[in-house]
C-alpha positions as CSV (number, residue, x, y, z in Angstrom):
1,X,77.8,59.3,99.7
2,X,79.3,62.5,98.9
3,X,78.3,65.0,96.0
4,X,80.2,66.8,93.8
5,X,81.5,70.4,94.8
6,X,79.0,73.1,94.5
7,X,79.3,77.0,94.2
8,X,79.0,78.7,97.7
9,X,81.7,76.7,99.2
10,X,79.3,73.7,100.3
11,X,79.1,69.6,99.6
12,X,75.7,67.5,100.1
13,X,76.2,64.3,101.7
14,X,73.1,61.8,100.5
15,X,71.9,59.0,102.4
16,X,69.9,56.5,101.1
17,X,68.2,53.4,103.2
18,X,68.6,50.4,102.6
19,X,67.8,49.0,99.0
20,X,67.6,45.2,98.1
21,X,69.7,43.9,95.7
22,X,70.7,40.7,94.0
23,X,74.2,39.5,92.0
24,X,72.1,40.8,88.7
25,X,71.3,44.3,90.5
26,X,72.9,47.0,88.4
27,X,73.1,50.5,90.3
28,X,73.7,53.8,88.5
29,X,73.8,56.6,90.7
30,X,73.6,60.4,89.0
31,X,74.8,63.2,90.4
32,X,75.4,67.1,89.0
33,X,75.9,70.7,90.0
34,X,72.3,71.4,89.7
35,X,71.7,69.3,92.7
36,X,69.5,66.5,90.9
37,X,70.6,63.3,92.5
38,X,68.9,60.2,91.6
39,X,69.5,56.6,91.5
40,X,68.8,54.2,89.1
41,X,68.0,50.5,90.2
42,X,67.9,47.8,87.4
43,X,66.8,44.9,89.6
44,X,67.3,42.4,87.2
45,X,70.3,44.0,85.3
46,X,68.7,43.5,81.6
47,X,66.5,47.0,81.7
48,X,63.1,46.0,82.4
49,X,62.6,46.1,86.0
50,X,64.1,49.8,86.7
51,X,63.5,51.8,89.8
52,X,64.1,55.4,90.2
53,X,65.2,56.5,93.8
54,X,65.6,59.7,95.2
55,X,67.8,60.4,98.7
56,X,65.5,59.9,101.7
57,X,67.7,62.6,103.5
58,X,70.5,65.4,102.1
59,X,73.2,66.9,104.0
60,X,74.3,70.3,103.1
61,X,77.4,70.7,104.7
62,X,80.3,74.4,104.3
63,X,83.0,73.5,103.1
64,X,86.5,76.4,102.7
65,X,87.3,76.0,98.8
66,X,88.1,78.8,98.6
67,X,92.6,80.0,98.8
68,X,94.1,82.8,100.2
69,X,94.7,85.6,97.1
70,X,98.1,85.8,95.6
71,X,101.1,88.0,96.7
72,X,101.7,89.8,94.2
73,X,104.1,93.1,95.7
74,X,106.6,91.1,97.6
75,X,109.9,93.4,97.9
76,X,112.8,93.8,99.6
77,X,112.9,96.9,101.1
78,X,116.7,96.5,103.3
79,X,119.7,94.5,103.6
80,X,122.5,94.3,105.5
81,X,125.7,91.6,105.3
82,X,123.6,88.5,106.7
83,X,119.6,90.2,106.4
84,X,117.1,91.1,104.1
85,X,113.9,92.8,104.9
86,X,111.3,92.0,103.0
87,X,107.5,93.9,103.2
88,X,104.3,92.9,101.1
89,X,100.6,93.8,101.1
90,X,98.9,90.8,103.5
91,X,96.4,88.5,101.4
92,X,92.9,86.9,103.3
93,X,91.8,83.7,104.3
94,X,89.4,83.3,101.1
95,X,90.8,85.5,99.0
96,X,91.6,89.1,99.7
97,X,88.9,88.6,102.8
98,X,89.6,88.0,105.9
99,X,93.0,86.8,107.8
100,X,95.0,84.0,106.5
101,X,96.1,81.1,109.0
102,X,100.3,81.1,108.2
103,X,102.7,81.9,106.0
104,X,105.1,79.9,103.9
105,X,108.3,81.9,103.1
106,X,111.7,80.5,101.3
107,X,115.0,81.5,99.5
108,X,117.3,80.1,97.2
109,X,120.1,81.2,95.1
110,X,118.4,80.7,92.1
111,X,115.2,82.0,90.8
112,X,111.9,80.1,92.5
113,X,109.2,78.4,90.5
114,X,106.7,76.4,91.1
115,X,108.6,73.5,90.1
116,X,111.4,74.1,92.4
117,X,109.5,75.5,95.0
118,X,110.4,72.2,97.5
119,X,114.1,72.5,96.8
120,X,114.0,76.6,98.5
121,X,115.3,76.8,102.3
122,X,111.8,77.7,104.6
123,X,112.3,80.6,106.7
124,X,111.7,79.4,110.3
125,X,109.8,82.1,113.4
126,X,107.7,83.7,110.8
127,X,104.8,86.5,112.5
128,X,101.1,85.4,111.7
129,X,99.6,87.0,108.8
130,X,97.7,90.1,109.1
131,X,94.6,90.9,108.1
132,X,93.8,91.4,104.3
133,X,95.2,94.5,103.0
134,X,98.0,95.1,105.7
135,X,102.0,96.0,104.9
136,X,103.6,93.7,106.6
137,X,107.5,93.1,106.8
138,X,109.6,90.2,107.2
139,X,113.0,89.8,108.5
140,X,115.2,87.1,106.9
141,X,118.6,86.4,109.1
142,X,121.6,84.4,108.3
143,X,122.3,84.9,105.3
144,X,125.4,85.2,103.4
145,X,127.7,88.0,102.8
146,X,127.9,90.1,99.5
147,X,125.4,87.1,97.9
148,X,122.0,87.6,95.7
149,X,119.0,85.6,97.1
150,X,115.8,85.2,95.3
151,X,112.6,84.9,97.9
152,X,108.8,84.1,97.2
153,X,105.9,83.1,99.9
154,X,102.7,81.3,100.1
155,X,100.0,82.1,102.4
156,X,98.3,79.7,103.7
157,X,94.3,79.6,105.4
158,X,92.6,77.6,108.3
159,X,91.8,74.2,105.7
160,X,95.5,74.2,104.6
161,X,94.9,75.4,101.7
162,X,97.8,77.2,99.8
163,X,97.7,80.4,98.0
164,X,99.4,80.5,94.5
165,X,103.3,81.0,94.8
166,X,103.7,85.1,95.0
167,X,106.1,86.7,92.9
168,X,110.1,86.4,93.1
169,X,111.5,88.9,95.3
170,X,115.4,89.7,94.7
171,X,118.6,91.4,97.4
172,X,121.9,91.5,97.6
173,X,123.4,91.2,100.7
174,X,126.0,93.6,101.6
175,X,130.0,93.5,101.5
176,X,131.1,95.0,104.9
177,X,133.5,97.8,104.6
178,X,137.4,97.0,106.1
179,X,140.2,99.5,107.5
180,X,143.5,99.2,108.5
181,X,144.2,100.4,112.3
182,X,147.8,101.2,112.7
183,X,148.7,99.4,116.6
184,X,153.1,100.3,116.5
185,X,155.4,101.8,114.5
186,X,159.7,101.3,115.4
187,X,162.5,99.9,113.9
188,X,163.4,96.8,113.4
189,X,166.7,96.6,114.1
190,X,169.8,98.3,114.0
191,X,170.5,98.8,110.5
192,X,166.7,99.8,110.3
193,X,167.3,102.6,112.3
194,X,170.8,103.9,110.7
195,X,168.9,103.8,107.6
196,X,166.0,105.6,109.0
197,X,163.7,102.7,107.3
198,X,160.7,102.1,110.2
199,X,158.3,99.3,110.5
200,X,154.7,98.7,111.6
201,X,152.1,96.7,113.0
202,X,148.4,97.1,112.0
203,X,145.1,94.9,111.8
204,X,141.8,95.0,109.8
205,X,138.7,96.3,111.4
206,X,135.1,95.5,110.1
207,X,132.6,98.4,109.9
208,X,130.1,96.2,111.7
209,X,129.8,93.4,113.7
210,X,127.0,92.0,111.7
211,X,130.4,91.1,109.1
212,X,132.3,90.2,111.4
213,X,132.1,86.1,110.3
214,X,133.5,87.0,106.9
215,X,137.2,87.7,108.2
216,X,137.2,84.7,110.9
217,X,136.6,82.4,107.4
């Protein structure tokens, strides 16, 4: 049997031989934070014949209750057509302590909550988390063009246990910048060139290949 959670991140486990009992045994069984366990045996289940028992052995066991500490400066410090970079200020593994186990990063469209939280799209390859107190940056790829993305994260420690959501990062990706390159210039025929009228042949350049996927749409 298992008692309740206690402060200091520990659980007692209490074992208790074995007890004889009959179909008019009733068994209450007591347990609080103050760590007085008892149980109660009512052998005849009408309250006259009550025995008080006590463990014969308690296991005190340490138990992680304890979550990584919120993100709370998650930015975006650079974009680029199809990136964001975003940096924050590593939590711990129980709180602001220690090194957390993984993180848990997404992005969406629209603003994150808690409630749409498993509707974001995860961000796959992420580092491991630093210890607490670090700056630590994040490179999200594949994004969209010219497109505002909302991002929050969730750290995560060795039990699995989550960190509250951080708060909602914002970027823009960037539009990338076109030019005309001029290839020929002549005339186009005859007439063209009696009326001194000449033609031309160009294509658009992107600034970058990064944008590059924008024109072939």
């Amino acid at each position: 049997m298992t008692a309740p959670d206690h402060p200091g991140g520990t659980v007692d486990t209490l074992n208790y031989n074995t007890v004889q009992v009959s179909p008019s045994t009733k068994v209450t069984i007591n347990l609080n934070a103050s760590k007085t366990y008892a149980m109660t045996i009512d052998t005849d289940g009408n309250g006259t014949n009550v025995i008080q028992k006590t463990p014969d052995t308690t296991t005190t066991n340490s138990v992680d209750f304890t979550p990584p500490a919120q993100v709370s400066d998650l930015a975006a410090v650079a974009t680029s057509a199809g990136s964001a970079t975003l940096s924050f200020t590593a939590s711990g593994d129980d709180g602001n302590t220690g090194t957390a186990t993984a993180y848990d990063l997404r992005y969406s469209t629209a603003p994150i909550t808690n409630q749409n939280w498993k509707d974001a799209v995860p961000v796959s390859g992420l580092p491991a988390p630093l210890p607490a107190g670090s700056t630590q940056a994040i490179t999200v790829s594949g994004l969209s063009p010219g497109t505002m993305y909302y991002f929050a994260l969730k750290a995560m420690d060795e039990a699995a246990l989550f960190s509250p959501l951080s708060n909602v990062a914002t970027a823009t990706t960037t539009i990338p910048g076109l030019a005309w390159a001029k290839q020929r210039v002549y005339w186009a025929s005859w007439a063209d060139y009696q009326n001194r009228q000449l033609s031309h042949q160009g294509r658009l350049l992107v600034s970058s290949t990064a944008s590059a996927a924008l024109l072939a749409r």
